[in-house]
DSSP file (Angstrom, degrees, kcal/mol; ACC not computed):
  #  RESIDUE AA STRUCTURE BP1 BP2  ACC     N-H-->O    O-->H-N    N-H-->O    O-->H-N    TCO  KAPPA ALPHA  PHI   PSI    X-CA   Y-CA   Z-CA
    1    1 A X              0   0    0      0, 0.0     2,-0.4     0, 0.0     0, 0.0   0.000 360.0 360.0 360.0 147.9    0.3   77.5   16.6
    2    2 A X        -     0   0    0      1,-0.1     2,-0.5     2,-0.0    71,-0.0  -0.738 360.0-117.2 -99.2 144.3   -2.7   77.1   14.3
    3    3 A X        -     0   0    0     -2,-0.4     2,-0.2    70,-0.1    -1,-0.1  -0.566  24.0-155.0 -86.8 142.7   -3.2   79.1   11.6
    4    4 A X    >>  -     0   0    0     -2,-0.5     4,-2.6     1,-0.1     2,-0.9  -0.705  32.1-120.3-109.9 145.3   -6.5   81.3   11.4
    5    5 A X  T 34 S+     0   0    0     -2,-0.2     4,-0.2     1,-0.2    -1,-0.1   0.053 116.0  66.3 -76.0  37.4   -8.0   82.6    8.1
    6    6 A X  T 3> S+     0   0    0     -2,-0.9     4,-4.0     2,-0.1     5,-0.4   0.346 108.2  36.6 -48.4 -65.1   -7.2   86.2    9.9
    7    7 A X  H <> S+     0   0    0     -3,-0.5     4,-1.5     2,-0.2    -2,-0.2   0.964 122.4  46.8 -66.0 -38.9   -3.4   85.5    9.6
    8    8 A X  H >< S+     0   0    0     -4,-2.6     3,-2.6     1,-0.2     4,-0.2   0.803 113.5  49.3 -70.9 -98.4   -3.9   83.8    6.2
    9    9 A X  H >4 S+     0   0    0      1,-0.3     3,-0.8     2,-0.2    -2,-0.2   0.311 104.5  52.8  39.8 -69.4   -5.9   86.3    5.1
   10   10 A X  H >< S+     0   0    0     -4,-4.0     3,-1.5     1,-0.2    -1,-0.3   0.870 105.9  61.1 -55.7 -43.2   -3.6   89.6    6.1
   11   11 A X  T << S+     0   0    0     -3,-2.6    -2,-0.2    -4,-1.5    -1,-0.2   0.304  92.5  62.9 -91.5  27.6   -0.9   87.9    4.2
   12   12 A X  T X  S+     0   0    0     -3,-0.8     3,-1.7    -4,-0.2    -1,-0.3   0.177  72.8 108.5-105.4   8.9   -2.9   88.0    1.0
   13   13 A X  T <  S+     0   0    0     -3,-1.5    11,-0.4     1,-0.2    -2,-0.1   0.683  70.8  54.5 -43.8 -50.8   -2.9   91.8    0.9
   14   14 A X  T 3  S+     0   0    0     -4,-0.1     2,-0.3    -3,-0.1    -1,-0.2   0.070  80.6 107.9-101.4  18.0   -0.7   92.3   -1.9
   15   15 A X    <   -     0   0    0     -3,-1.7     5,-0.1     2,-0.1     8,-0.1  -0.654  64.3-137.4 -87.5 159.2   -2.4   90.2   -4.4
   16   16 A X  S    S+     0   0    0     -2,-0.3     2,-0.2     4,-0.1    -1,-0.1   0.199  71.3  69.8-107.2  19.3   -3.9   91.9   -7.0
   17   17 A X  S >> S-     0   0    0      1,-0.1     4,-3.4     2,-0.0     3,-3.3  -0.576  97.0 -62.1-117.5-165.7   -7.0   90.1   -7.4
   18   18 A X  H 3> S+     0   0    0      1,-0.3     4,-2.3    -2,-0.2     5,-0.3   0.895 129.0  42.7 -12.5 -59.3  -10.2   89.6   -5.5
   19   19 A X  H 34 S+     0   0    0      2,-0.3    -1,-0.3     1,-0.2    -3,-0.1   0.196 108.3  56.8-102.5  30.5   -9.1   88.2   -2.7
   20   20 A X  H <> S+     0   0    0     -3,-3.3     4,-2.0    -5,-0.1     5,-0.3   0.392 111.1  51.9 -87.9 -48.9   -6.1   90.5   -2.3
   21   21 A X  H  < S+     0   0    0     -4,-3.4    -2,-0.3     1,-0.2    -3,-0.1   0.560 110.7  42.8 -90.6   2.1   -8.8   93.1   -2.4
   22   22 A X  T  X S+     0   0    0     -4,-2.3     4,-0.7    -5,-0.4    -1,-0.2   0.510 109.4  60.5 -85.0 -15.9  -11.0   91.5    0.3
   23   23 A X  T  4 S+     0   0    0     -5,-0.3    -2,-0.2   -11,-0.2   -10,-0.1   0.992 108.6  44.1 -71.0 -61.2   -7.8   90.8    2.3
   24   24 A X  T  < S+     0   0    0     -4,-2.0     4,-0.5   -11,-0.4     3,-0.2   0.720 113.1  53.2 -68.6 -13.5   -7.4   94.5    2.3
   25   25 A X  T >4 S+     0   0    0     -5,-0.3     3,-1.4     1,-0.2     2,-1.0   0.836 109.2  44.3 -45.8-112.4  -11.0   95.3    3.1
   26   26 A X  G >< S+     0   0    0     -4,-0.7     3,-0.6     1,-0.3    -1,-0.2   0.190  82.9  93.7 -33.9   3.9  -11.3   93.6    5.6
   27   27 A X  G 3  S+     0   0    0     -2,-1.0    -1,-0.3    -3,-0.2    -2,-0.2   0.965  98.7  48.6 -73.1 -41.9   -7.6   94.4    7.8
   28   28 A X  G <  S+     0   0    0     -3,-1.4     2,-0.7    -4,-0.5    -1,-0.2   0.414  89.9 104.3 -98.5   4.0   -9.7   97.1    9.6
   29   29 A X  S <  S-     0   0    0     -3,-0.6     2,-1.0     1,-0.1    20,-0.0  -0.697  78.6-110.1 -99.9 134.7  -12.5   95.1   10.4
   30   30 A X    >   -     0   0    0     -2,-0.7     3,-0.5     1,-0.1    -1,-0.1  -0.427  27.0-173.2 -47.0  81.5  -13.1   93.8   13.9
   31   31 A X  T 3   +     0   0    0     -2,-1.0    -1,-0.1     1,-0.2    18,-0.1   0.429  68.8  80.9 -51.9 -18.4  -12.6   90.0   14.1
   32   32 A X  T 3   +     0   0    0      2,-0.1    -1,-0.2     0, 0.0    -2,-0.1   0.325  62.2 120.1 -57.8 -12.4  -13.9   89.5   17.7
   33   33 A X    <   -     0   0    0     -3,-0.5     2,-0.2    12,-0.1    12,-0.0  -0.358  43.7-174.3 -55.6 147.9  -17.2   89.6   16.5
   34   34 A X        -     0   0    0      6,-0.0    -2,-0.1    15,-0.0     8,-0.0  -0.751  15.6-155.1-149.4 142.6  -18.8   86.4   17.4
   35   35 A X        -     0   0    0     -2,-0.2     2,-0.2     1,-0.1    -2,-0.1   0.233  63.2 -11.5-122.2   0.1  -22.0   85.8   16.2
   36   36 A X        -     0   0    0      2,-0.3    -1,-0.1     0, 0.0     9,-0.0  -0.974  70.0 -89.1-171.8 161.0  -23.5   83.4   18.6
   37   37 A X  S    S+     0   0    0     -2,-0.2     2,-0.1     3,-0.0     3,-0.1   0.429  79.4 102.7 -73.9  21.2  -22.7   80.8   21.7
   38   38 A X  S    S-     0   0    0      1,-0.2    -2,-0.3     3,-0.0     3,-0.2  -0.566  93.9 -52.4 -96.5 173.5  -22.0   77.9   20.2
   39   39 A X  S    S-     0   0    0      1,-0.2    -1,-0.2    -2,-0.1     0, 0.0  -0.029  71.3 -96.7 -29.5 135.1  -19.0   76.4   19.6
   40   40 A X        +     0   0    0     -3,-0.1     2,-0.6     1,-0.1    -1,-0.2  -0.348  45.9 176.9 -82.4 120.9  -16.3   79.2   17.6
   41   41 A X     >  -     0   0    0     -3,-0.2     4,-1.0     1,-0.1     3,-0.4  -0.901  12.2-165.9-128.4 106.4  -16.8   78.1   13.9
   42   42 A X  H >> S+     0   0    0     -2,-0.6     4,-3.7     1,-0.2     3,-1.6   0.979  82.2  56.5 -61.5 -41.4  -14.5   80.8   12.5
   43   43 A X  H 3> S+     0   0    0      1,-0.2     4,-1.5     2,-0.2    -1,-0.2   0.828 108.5  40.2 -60.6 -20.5  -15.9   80.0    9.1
   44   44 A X  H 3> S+     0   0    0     -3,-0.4     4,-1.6     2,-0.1    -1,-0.2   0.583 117.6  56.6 -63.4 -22.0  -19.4   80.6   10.0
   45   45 A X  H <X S+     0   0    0     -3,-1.6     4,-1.9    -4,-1.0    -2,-0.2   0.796 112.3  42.2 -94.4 -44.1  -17.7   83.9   12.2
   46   46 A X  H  X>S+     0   0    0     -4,-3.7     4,-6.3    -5,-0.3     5,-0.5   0.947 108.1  58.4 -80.9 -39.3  -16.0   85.3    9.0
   47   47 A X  H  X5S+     0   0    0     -4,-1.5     4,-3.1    -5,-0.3     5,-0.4   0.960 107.2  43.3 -60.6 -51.5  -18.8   84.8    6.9
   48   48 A X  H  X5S+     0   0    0     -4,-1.6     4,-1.6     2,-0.2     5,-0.3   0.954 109.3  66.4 -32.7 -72.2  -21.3   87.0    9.0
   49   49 A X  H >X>S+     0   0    0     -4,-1.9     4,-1.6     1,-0.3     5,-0.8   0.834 105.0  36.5 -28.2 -78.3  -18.3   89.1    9.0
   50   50 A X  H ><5S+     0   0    0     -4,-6.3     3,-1.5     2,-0.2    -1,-0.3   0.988 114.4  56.9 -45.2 -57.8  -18.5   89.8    5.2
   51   51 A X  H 3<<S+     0   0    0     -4,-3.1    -1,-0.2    -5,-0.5    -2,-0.2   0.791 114.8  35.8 -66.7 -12.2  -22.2   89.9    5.0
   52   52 A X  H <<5S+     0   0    0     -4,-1.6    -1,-0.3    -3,-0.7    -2,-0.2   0.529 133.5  22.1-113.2  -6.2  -22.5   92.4    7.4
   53   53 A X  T <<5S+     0   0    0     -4,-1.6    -3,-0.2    -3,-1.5    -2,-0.2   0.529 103.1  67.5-117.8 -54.5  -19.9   94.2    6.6
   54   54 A X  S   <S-     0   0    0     -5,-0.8     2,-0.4    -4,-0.2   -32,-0.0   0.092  81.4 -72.8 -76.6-168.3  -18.5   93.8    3.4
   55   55 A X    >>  -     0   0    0      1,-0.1     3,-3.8    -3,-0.0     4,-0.9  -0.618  37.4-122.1 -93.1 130.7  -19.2   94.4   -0.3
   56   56 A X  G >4 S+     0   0    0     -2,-0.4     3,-0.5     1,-0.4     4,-0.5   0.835 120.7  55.3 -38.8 -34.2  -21.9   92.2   -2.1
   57   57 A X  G 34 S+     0   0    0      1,-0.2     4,-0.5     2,-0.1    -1,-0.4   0.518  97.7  68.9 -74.0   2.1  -18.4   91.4   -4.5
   58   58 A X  G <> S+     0   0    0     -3,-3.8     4,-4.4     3,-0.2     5,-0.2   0.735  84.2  68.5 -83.7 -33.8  -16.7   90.4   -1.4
   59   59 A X  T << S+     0   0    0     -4,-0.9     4,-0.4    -3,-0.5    -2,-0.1   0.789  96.5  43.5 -46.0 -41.0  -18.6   87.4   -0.8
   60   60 A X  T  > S+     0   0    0     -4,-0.5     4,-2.3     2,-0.2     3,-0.4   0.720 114.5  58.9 -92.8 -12.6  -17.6   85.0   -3.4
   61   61 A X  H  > S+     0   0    0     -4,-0.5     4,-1.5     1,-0.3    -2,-0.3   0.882 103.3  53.2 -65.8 -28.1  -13.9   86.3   -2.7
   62   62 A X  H  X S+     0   0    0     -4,-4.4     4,-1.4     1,-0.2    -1,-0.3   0.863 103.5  47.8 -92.2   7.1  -14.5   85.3    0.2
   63   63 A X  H  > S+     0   0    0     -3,-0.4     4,-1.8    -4,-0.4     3,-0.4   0.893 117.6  46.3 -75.2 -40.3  -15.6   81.6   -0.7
   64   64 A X  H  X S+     0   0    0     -4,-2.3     4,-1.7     1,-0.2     3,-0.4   0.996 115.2  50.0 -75.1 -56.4  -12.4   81.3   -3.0
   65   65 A X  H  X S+     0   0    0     -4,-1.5     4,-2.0     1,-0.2    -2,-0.2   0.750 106.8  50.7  -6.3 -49.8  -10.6   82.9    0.0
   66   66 A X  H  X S+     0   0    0     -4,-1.4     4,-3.2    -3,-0.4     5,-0.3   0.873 112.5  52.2 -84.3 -40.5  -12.1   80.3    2.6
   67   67 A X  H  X S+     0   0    0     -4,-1.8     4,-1.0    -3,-0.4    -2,-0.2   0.873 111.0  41.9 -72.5 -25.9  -10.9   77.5    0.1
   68   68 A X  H >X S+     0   0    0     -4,-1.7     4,-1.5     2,-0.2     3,-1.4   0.991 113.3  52.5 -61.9 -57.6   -7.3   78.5   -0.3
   69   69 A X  H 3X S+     0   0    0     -4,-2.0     4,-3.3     1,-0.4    -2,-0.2   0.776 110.3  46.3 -71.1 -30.2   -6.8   79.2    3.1
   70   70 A X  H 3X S+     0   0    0     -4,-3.2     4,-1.2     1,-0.2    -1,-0.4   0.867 112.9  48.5 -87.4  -4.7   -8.1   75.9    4.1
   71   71 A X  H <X S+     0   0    0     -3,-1.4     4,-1.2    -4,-1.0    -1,-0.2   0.634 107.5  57.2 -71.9 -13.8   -6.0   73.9    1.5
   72   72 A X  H >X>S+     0   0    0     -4,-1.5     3,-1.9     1,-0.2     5,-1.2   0.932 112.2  47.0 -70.4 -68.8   -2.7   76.1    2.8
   73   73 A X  H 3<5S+     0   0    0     -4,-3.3    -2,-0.3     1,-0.3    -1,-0.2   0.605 110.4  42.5 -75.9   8.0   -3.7   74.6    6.1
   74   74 A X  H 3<5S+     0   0    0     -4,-1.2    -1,-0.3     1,-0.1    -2,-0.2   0.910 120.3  53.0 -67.0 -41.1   -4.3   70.7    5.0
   75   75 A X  H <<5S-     0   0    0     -3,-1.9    -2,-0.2    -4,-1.2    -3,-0.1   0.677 116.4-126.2 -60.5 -39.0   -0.8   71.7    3.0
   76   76 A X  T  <5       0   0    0     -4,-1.0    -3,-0.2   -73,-0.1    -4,-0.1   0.374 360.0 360.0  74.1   0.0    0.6   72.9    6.4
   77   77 A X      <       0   0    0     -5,-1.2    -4,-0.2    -6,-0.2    -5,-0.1   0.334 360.0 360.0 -39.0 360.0    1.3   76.1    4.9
C-alpha cells in the first residue's frame, strides 16, 4: 500500500515545529476535496487544500512538509 502525504502527514503531529503544527491543522480538514478532473495529483490536491484553508504560515510548512514526505517515500519509509 502506497503511502499518501495524509498518512505521512498525521504521523507528524507530535513534532514541535512547523510542520508538526500544520500536521495538526490540518487532521480536521477534508481531504476528499478534489480540485479538478484531471488526473489525482495529490500534491497539487493538498496544496489548494492549504491555500484555501489554511494559515498564510502554513504554506511554506507545507512545502518543507511536501519534501520530507516525498523523500520518506523514495526512502521507503
Amino acid at each position: 500500500m502506497e503511502m499518501t502525504f495524509r498518512n505521512w502527514l498525521s504521523q507528524q503531529q507530535s513534532r514541535m515545529d512547523r510542520v508538526g503544527k500544520l500536521a495538526r491543522a490540518i487532521s480536521t480538514v477534508d481531504s476528499s476535496y478534489t480540485p479538478s478532473r484531471r488526473k489525482n495529483d495529490e500534491h497539487k490536491k493538498w496544496a489548494d487544500i492549504i491555500t484555501r484553508q489554511g494559515q498564510p504560515e502554513h504554506i511554506q510548512a507545507f512545502n518543507r512538509a511536501w519534501n520530507e514526505y516525498q523523500e520518506a517515500k523514495d526512502n521507503g519509509s
